[in-house]
N, CA and C atoms as an extended XYZ file, in Angstrom:
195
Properties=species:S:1:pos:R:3:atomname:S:1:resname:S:1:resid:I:1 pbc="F F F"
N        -8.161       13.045      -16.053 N   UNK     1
C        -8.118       12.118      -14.940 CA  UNK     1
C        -7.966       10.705      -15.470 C   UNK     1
N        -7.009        9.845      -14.820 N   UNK     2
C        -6.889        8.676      -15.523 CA  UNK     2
C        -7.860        7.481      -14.752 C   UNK     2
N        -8.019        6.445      -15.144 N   UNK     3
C        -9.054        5.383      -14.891 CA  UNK     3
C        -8.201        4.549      -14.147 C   UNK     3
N        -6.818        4.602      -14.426 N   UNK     4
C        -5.807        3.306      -13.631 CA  UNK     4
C        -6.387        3.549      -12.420 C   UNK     4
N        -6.219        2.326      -11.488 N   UNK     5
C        -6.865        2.368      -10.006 CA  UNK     5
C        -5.155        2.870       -9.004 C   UNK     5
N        -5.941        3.596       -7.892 N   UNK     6
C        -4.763        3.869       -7.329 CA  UNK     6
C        -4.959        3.505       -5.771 C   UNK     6
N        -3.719        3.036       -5.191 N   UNK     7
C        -3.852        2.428       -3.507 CA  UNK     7
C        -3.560        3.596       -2.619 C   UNK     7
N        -4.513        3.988       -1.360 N   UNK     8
C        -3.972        4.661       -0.235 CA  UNK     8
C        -2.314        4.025        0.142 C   UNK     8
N        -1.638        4.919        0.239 N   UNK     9
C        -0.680        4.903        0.777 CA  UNK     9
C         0.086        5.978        2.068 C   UNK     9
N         0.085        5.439        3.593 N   UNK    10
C         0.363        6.057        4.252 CA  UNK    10
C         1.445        6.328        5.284 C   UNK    10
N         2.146        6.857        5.690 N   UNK    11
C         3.297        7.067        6.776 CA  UNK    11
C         2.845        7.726        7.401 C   UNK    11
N         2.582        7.064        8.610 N   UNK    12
C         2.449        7.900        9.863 CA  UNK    12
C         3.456        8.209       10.821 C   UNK    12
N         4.914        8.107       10.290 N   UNK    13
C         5.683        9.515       10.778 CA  UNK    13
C         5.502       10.587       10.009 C   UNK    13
N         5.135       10.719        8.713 N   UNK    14
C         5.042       12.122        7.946 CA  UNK    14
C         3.530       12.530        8.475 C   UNK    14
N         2.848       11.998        8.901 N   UNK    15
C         1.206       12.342        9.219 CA  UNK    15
C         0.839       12.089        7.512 C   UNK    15
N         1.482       11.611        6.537 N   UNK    16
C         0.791       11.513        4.952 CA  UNK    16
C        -0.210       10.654        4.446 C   UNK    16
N        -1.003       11.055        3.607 N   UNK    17
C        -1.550        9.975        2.685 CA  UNK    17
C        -1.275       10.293        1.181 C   UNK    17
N        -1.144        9.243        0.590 N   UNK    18
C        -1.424        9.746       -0.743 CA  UNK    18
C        -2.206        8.476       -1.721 C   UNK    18
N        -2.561        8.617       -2.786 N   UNK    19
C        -3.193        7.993       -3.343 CA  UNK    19
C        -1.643        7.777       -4.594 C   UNK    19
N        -1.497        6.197       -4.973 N   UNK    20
C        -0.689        5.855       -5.802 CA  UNK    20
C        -1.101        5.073       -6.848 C   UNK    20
N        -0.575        5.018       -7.716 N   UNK    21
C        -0.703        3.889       -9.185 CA  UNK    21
C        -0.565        2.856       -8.535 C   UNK    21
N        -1.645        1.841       -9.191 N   UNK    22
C        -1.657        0.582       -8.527 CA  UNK    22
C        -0.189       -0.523       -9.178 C   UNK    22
N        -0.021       -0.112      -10.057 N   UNK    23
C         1.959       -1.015      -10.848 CA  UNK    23
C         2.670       -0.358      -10.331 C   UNK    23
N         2.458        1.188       -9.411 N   UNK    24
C         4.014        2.171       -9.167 CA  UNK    24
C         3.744        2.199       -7.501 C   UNK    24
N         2.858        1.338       -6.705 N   UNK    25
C         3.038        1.622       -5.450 CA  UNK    25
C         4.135        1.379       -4.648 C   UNK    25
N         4.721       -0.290       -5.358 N   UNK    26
C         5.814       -0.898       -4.304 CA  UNK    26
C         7.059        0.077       -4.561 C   UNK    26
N         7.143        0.443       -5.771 N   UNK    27
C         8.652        1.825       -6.141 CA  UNK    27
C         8.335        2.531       -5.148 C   UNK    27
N         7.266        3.514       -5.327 N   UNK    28
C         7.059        4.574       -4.657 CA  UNK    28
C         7.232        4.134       -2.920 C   UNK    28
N         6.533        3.510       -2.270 N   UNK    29
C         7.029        3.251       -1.311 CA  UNK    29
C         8.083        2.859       -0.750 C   UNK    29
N         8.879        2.009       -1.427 N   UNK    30
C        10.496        1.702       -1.092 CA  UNK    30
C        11.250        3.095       -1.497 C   UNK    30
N        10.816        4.106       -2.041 N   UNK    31
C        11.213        5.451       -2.653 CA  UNK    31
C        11.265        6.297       -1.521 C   UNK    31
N        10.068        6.250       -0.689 N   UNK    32
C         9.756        7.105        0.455 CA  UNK    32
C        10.662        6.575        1.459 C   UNK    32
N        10.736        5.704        1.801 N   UNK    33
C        11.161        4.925        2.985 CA  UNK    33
C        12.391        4.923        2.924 C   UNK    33
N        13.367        4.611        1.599 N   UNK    34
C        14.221        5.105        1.740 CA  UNK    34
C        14.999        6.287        1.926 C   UNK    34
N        14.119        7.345        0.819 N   UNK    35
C        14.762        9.073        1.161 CA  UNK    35
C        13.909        9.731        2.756 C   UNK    35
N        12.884        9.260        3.032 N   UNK    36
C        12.481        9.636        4.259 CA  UNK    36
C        12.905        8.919        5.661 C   UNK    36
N        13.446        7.542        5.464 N   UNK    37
C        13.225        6.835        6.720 CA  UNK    37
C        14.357        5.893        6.797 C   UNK    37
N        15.266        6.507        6.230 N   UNK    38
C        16.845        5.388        5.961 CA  UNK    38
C        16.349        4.530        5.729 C   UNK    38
N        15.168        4.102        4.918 N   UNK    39
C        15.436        2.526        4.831 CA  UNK    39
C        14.024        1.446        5.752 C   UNK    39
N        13.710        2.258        6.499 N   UNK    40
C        12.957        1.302        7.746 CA  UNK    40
C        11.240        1.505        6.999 C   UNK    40
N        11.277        0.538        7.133 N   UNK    41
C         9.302        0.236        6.608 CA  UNK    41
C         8.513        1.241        7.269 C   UNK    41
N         8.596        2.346        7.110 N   UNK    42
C         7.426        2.951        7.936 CA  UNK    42
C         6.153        3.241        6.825 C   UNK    42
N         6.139        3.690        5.771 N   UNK    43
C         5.469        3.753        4.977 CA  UNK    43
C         4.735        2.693        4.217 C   UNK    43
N         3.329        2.969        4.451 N   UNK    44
C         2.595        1.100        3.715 CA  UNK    44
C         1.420        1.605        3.148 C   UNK    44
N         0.762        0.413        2.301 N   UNK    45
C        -0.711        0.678        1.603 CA  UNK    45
C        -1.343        0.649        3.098 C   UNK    45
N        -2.453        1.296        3.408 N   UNK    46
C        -3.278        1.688        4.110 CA  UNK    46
C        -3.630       -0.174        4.905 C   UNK    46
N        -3.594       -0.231        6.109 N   UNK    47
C        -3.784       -1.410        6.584 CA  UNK    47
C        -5.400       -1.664        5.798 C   UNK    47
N        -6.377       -1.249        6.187 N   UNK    48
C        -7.943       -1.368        5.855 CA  UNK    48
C        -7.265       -2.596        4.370 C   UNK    48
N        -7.041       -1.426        3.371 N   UNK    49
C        -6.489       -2.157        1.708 CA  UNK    49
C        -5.988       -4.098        1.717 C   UNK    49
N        -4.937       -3.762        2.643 N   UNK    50
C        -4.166       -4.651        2.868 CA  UNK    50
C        -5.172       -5.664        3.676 C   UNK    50
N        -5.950       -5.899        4.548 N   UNK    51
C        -6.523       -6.602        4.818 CA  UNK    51
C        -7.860       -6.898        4.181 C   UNK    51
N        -8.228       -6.251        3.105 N   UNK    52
C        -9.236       -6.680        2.188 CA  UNK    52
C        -8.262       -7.379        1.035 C   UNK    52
N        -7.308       -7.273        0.815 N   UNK    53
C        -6.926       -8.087       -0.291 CA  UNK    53
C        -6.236       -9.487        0.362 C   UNK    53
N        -5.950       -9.323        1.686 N   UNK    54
C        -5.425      -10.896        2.416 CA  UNK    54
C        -6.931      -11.247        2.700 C   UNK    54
N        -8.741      -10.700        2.685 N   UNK    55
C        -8.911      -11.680        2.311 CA  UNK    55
C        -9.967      -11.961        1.407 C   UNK    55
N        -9.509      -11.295        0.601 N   UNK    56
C       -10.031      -11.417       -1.056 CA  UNK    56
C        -8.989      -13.083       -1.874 C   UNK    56
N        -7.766      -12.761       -0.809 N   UNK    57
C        -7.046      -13.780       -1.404 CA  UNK    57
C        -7.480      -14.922       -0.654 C   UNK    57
N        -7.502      -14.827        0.613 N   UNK    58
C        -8.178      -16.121        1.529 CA  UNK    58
C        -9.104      -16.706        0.784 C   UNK    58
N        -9.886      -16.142        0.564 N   UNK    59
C       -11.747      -16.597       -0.443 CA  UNK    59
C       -10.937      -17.221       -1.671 C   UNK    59
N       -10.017      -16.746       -2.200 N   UNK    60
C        -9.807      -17.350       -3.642 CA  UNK    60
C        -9.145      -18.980       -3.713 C   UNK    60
N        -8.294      -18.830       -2.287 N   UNK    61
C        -8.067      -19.985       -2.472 CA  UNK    61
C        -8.548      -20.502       -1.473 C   UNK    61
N        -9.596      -20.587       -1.178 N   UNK    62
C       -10.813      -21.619       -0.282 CA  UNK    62
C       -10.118      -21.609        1.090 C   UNK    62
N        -9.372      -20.704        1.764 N   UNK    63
C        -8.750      -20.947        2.830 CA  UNK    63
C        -9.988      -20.649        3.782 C   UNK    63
N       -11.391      -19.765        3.406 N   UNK    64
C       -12.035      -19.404        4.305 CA  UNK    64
C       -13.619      -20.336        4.351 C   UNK    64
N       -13.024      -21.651        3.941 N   UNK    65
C       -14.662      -22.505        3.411 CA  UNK    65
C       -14.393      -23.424        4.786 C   UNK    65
């Protein structure tokens, strides 16, 4: 089992989740989206993820003082 951290990643037209490499998520998802979805963004890191790191980033740069 490896230690690299990995991001939920989900499409909810496939009903999927999967867990990805945190350096191979943005491939993998532009990977899916394209062979699954012509192309159209349906596939993303898990909203929850995504809004702890917009605001992990908020805090960093004092946007939330």
């Amino acid at each position: 089992m490896s230690d690299e951290p990995t991001v939920p990643v989900r499409c909810p037209e496939c009903k999927t989740e999967t867990r990805v490499a945190l350096d191979e998520v943005a491939d993998a998802i532009e990977r899916h989206n394209a062979n699954r979805h012509d192309g159209d963004e349906v596939a993303a890191v898990a909203p929850e993820v995504r809004e702890h790191i917009a605001e992990l980033a908020a805090d960093d740069l004092g946007l939330t003082e």
